[in-house]
N, C-alpha and C positions, 0 to 999 in steps of 0.2 A: 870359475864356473864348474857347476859337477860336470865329472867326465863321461859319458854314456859308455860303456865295454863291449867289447863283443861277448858273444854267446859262451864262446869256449874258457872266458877268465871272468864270468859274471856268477850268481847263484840261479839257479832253477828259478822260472819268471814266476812262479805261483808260492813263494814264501807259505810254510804253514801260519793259519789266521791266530789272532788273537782273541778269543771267544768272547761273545756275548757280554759276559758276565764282567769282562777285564773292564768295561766302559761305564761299569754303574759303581763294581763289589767297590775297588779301592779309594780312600780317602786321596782327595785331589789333593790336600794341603802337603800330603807328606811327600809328593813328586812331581816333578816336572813336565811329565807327561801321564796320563788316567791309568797306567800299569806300574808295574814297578819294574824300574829304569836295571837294578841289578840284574832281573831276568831274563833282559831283553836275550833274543838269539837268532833271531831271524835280520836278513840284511833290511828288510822292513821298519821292523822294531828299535833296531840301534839306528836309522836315522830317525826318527820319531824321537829318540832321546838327546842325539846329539845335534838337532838340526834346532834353534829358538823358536824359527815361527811354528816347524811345523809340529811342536811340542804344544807352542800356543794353542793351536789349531786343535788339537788330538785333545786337548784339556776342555774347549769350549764344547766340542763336539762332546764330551761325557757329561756334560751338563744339561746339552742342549738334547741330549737320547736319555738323562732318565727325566726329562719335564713332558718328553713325547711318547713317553712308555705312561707317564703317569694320566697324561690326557687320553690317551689313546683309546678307543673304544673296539679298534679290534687289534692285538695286539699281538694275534701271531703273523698276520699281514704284516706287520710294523717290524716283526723279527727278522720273516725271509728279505724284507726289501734293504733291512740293514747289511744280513749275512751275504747278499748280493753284490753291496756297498763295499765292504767287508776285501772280499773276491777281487771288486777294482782298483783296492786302493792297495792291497799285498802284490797285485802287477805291478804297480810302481817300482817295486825291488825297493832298489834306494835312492832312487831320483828325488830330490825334496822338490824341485818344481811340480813335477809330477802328483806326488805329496799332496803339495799345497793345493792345487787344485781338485782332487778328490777330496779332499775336506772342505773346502769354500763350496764346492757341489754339495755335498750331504749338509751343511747345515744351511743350507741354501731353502734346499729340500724340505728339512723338517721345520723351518719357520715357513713354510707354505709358498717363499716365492723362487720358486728355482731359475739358475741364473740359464740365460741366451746358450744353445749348445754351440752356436757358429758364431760365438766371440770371437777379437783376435786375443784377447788376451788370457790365453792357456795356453796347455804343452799340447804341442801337435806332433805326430808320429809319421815318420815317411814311410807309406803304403808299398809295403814290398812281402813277398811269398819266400823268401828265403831267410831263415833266422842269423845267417851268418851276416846278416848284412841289415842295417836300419841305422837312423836316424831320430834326433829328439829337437824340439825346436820350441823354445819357451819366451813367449810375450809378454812382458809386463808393462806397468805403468795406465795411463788413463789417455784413450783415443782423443785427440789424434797423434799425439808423442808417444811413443813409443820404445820399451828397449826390447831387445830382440838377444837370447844364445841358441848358438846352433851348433851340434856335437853328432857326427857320424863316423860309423864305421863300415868298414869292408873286411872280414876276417880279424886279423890283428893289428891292422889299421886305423887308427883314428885321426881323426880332425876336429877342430875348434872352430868359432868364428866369433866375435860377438858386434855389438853397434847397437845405435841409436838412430831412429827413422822417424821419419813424420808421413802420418798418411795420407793422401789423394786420392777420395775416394777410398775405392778396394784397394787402390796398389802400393804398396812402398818400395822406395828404393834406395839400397844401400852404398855407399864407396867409402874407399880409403885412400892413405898415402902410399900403399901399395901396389894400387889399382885395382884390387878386389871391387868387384862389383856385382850386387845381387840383387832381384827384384821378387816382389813376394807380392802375390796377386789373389785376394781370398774369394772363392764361390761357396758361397753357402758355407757346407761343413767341410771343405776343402781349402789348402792354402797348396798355392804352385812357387816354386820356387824356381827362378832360372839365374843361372851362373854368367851371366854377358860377357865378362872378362876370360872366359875359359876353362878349363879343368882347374889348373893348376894355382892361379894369380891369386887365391884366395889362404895360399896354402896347403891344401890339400895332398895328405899324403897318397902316394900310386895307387891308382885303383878307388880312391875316393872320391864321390860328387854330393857336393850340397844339395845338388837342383832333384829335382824332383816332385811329385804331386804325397805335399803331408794330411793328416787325418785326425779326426777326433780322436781322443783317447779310445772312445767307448767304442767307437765305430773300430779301431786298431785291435779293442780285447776281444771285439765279438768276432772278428773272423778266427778260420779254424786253423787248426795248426797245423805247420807242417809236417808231412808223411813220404816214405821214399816215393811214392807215385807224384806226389805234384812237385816233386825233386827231379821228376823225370828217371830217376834212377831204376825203379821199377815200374813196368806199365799197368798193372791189374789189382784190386784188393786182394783176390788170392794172393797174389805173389807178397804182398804185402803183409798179410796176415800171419803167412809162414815166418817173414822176417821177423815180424813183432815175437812171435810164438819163439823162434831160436835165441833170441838175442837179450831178451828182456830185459833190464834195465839199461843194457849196453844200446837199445833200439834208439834214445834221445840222443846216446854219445855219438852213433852213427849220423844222425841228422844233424847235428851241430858241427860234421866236419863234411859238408857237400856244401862248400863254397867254390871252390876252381877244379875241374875233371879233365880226363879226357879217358879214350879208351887204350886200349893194350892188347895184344895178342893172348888167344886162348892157346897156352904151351902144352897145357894136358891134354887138348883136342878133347875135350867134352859138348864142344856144341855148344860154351857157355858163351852169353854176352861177358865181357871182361871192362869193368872201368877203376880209373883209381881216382881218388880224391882227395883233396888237402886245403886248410886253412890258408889264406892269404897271410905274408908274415908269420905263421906257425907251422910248416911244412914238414918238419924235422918232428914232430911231436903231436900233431893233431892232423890225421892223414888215416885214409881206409880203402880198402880195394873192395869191390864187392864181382862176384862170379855169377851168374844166373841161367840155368835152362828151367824156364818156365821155375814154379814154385821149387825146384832145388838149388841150394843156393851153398855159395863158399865165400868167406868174407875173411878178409884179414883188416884186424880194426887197431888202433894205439892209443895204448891209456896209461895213465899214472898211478901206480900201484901206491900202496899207503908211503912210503919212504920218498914218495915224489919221483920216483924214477919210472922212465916211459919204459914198456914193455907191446907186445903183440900180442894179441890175442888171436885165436883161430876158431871160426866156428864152421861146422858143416852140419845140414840135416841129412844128408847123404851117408848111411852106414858104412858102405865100402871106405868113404873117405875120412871116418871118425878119426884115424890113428895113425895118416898121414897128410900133409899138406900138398897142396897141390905145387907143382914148379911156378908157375904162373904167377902167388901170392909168395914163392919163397923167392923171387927174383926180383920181385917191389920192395918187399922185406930191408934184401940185402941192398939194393941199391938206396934204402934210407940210410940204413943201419944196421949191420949184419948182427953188430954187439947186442940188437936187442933182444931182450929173452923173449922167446914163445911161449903163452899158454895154451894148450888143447884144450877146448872147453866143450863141458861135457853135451 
């Protein structure tokens, strides 16, 4: 089954699109899927190539968008709602469940009869506010048999699951010879899942849980992303602005490693909140301190320079402090890794 990854060893969740034009210009006969397979680059685009159905799918689908561009009577309507389409289906990354269902949706769509959005059988997403952490859980087959995989993670943690259910009703329920035990209970566009047997009996690596309340896809892209304020890390959009403002592409690297915190002594006595933060199973390599009085801020962050080797970075908006590091971030620092190089940044 595909593996769902966490944040920090995945591609950025929004892959650039494949235009417009990629679903009409190219002869289908000459590939596999409606672009050409050589140029694929995005983790989008090479499962599109390397996955059969959802190649299938991506081929019917350029057939089935230029017979509705050709009918169309208003046809820049028909453009935004594809480029939309577009948008959902590049979230995917490279899930081909995920895939597969944003394309059985749009051609759904463009033959007029769109499918049930509180089926069971789609990928449902476990409804969580932290990107270090989520879930993927994909139904197939024809009610009331059903097959069921289910892939989550906690940091650098993953787990599997998979099985075969019959439904009652809303609810199924799952076991093995292991004694894993799950029940999966759908409300409308909701699927709850509970773990009966425990954290653990299902396999689950530390820190992992199956259970939980999953979500429509569409209902999972449209909420908004996470920011250091609903991280809890910062309390205000000022103060959050400032960070964005300091940090700027380093701002997503920051948010992708506030999965497990806690706080820490302010050693420079600035009056600052002091926390540090790190990847579940990535500690050593994916970890940041952040410093805060009000909108000034000192952050020691770790990233992978081009040669793959983890280094620190330092940033301050505080001038006094541009051209030295505080004690505070050089005592987290060295207790990772003293060997790692610091960059000042500007």
């Amino acid at each position: 089954m595909p593996r769902l990854l966490p944040p920090s060893r995945r591609s950025l969740p929004f892959p650039h699109w494949i235009g417009l034009i990629a679903l009409t210009a190219i002869p289908l006969a000459s590939h596999a899927a409606s672009f050409d397979c050589a140029k694929a680059a995005s983790p989008t685009e090479k499962a599109i190539c390397t996955t059969p159905e959802v190649s299938r799918l991506d081929s019917e689908l350029a057939a089935a968008w230029k017979k509705a561009l050709a009918d169309s009577r208003d046809v820049s309507t028909l453009k935004a709602a594809q480029q939309r389409w577009l948008h959902e289906r590049n979230a995917c990354d490279s899930a081909a469940p995920c895939l597969s269902d944003r394309y059985r949706e749009r051609l759904a769509q463009l033959a007029g009869t769109p499918l049930a959005t509180n089926r069971w059988e789609q990928t449902w997403m476990l409804d969580v506010d932290n990107p270090t952490v989520g879930g993927q859980l994909t139904f197939t087959g024809k009610a009331p048999h059903l097959s069921f995989e289910l892939s989550v993670y906690n940091g650098g943690h993953t787990s599997e699951s998979e099985g075969d259910v019959t439904l009652v009703g809303e609810t199924a329920s799952y076991s093995n010879s292991d004694g894993c035990k799950l029940t999966f209970t759908r409300a409308n566009q909701t699927i709850g899942v509970t773990e009966n047997s425990g954290p653990t009996a299902c396999g689950e690596a530390m820190g992992v849980s199956f259970g939980g309340k999953y979500v429509t896809f569409a209902a999972f892209n449209a909420k908004p992303s996470a920011n250091l304020v609903s991280l809890k890390v910062l309390e205000n959009r000022g103060e959050d602005d400032a960070a964005r403002a300091l940090l700027g592409a380093d701002y997503d690297t920051l948010v992708s490693t506030i999965n497990l915190g806690s706080g820490t002594d302010d050693l420079d006595h600035l009056g600052a909140h002091a926390q540090n933060f790190f990847v579940r199973g990535l500690a050593n390599t994916n970890a940041a301190i952040v410093m805060n009085n009000g909108s000034q801020l000192w952050i020691g962050l770790l990233v992978f320079d081009k040669s793959n080797n983890v280094r620190m970075r330092y940033y301050t908006n505080v001038p006094a402090w541009k051209k030295r590091v505080p004690k505070t971030i050089l005592a987290w620092h060295d207790q990772i890794d003293k060997t790692y190089p610091i960059d000042m940044m500007p």
